[in-house]
N, C-alpha and C positions, 0 to 999 in steps of 0.2 A: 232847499231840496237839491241836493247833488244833481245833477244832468251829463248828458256825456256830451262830446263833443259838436255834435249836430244840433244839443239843446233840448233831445228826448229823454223823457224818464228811461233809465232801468226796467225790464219786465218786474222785480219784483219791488219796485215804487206805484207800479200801475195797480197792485192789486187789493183791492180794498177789504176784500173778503175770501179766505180759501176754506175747504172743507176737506181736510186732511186724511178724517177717519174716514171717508167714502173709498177712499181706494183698498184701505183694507178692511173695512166691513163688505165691497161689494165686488165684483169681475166688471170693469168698464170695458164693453165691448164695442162702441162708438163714442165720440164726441160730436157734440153739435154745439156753435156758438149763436144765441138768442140774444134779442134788443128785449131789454126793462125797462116800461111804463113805471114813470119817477115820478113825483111830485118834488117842488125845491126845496122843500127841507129835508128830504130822504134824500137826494145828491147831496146837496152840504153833511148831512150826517153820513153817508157814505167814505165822505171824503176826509173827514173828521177823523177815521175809524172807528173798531169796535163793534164791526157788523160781525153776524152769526152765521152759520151756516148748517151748522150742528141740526139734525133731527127735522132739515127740511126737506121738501121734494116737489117734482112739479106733478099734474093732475092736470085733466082732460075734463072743463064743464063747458056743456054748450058748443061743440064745435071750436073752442079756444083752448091755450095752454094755460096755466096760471101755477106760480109760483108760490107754494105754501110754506108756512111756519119758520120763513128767513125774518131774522131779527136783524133789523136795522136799526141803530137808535136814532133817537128827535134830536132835534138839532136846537140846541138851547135857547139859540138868540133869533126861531122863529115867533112870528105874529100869531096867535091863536093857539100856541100850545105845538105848533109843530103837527105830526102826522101818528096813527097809532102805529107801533115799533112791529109788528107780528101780524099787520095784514096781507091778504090774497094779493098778487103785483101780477098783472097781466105779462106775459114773456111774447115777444115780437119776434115771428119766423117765416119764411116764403111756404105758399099755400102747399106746396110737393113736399117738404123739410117735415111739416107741421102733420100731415096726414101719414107720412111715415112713420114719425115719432109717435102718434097715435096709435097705427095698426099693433106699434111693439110691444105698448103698455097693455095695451088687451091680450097680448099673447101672455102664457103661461109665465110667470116669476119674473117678467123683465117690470123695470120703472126707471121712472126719470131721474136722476141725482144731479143740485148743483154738485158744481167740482169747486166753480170761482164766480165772485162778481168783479169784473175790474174794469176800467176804464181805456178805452179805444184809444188811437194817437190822436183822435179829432174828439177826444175829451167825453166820448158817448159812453154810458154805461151799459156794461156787455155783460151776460152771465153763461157758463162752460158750464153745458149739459152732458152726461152721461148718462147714454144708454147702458143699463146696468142689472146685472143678475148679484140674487146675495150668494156672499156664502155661508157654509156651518161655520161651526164652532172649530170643527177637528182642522177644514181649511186653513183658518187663521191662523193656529198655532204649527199647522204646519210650516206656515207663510214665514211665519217670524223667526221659528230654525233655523230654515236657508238664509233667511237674511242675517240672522247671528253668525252663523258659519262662515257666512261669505265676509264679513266685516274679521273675524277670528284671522282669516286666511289672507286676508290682506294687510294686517296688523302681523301676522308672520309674516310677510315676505320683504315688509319695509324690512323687520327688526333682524334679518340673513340675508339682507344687501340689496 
């Protein structure tokens, strides 16, 4: 594993799991970083790679956060079969953080969206929440326009000096 001169990962060695399509399926209009209640074989499989992030989101039961329908895979060379890959993972936040993120999801069209799960400098697994509104359909392809345009525009200006 490459390291830089201090002996630290790379940001993007750190991160075990991204969710790509969330920025452009959704309007992130906060981030919040939460601690994930792991068992040892969901850290080894973590780290393993090959986590998912696709089509999951977090939820409000009970007074708590929890993270749903993130696919983590089992980690091979656990005792007992390892962990199931697509269960509920408790998210860990201070009790102000947690009641805000709450009040938001009960408001009109906001939800929780991972963005990443990745691992801290002190090796802890962290997961980058988004406060997030969707968008349509006509957004998106709006989205991807400008972004084509601006990539066009830039690709002219290397190629006229």
């Amino acid at each position: 594993m490459a390291r830089s001169a201090k002996g630290r990962r790379s940001a993007q060695e750190r991160f075990a799991a991204q969710n790509r399509k969330a920025r452009r399926d959704y309007v992130i209009e906060d981030t919040i970083e939460a601690g994930l209640v792991l068992s040892g074989s969901e850290v080894k499989g973590l780290r393993g790679g090959g986590a998912n992030l696709n089509d999951s989101y977090a939820r409000e039961q009970g007074g708590e956060l929890w993270l749903m329908n993130a696919h983590i895979p089992p980690y091979k060379f656990a005792p007992g079969g390892g962990h199931e890959s697509r269960r509920r993972r408790k998210l860990l936040l201070h009790r102000r953080e947690l009641n805000r993120l709450i009040g938001a999801i009960q408001r009109e069209g906001m939800t929780a969206v991972p963005l990443s799960i990745y691992f801290s400098d002190r090796g802890i697994a962290k997961v980058e929440l988004g406060l997030a509104k969707g968008r349509r359909q006509y957004e998106k392809r709006e989205l991807e326009k400008q972004r084509d345009w601006q990539r066009q525009k830039a690709r002219l200006m290397r190629e006229r000096g």
